[in-house]
C-alpha positions, 0 to 999 in steps of 0.5 A: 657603634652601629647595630650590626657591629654590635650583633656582631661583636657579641656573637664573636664573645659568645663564640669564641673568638673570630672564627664566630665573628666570620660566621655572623657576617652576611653572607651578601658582604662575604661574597658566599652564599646568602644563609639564614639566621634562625632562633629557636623559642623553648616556651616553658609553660605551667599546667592548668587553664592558662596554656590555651593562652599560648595558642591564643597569644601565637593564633591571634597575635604573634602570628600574624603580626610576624608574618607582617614583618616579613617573616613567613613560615613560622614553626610552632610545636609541641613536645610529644615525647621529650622532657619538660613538659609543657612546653613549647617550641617556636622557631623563625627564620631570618635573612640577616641579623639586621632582620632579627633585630628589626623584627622585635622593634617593629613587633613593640610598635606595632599597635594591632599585636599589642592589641590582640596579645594584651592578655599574654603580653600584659599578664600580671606576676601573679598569673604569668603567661608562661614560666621562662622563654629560652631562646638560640641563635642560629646560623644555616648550614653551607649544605642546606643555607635556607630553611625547607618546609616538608610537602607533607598534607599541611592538615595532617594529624599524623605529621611529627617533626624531630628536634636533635642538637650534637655537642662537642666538647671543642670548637674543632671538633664541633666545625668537623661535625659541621663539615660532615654534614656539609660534605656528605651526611645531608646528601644521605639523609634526604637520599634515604627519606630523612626530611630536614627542614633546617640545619643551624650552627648554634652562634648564641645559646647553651651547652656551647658548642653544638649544633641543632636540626630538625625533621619531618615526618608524614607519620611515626611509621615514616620515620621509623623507616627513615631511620632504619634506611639511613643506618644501614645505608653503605655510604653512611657507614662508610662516612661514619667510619672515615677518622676524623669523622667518628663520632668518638672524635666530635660528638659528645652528647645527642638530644632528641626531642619529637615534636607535633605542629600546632594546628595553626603552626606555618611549617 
């Protein structure tokens, strides 16, 4: 079985049957337009002298060694306000699973990364580099098919980004959700200064089936703005209000999470 067979196949069991496995299909093969694949990373950390290693290990090795795989725009964040602390996110962005796969073999081959994160990637079980790493997999909205870095100052201290994930509790349920992002509530969002830098349909990960996005904001105070434009705006309430589209009919629990870039991080 060839590699994206197998990608293929197990997307397919994990979502559920061939809708899934039309989904995890490139997009060049499809003849549809070419989506990104992302993976979300949720570091779990223990407090104490060994968190600074994370921003080593990402800083001086993770980093640089992803970007020589041909992956840019690697996203590393702090929780600012969200449970589990300390914790880290890191997310990247690929364009077919073959990329994703491939990534991972190049980085275990690549002798300057195992170099430079030998203290990280070598750490002794009596004093692990991190608890646990969570990973999901994602594949790019219809209405937003690549990921989008915000034109804030890259420097910004005050620069926030907000992490939200929608449950469904059914497939059909979770696919219109998707569709009225597609059709209209994208659309919305930029026009009233919600910022996405992604939308991803969750293929492999927990709390099945649900989607996930992200948004920038230059500072707290542009958010809040953002926010209070967008839920008075008519045509989203109007769009909300649209049967099939209430959320009592495909939303059945919203995370959020707010986040704060790593100095070093690429988004």
């Amino acid at each position: 079985m060839t590699r994206r067979a197998f990608l293929q196949s197990s997307l397919a069991v994990a979502g559920g049957g061939a809708a899934v496995s039309s989904l995890a299909a490139p997009a060049e093969e499809t003849g549809g337009t070419l989506h990104q694949y992302y993976e979300l990373r949720l570091y779990h950390l223990r407090r104490g002298p060994r968190m600074d290693l994370f921003d080593k290990f990402y800083t001086e090795a993770a980093l640089p060694a992803l970007n020589r795989a041909g992956i840019a725009q690697v996203g590393v964040f702090s929780v600012a306000v969200g449970p589990e602390s300390p914790t880290m996110y890191v997310l990247l962005a690929y364009p077919s699973l073959e990329a994703l796969a491939g990534t991972r073999a190049r980085m275990d081959a690549d002798a300057e990364f195992q170099k430079a994160g030998a203290e990280f990637l070598n750490a002794p079980a009596t004093n692990p580099a991190f608890v646990r790493v969570e990973s999901s997999l994602m594949i790019a909205f219809e209405g937003m098919p690549k990921l989008e870095v915000p034109s804030f100052p890259a420097g910004g201290a005050s620069r926030m980004f907000e992490l939200r994930t929608y449950e469904s509790h059914s497939r059909k349920a979770h696919l219109k959700k998707v569709e009225m992002f597609n059709v209209g509530e994208i659309s919305i969002f930029r026009r009233t200064g919600l910022t996405p830098v992604f939308f991803g349909q969750t293929m492999i990960g927990s709390r099945l089936p649900n989607l996930t996005y992200l948004l920038g904001f230059e500072n707290a105070e542009a958010r809040e703005k953002a926010w209070s434009t967008f839920v008075a705006d008519d045509e989203w309430k109007k769009l909300r209000a649209t049967p099939g589209y209430t959320d009592a009919e495909i939303v059945s629990n919203i995370s959020n999470v707010l986040l704060r870039p790593a100095p070093y991080s690429q988004i």
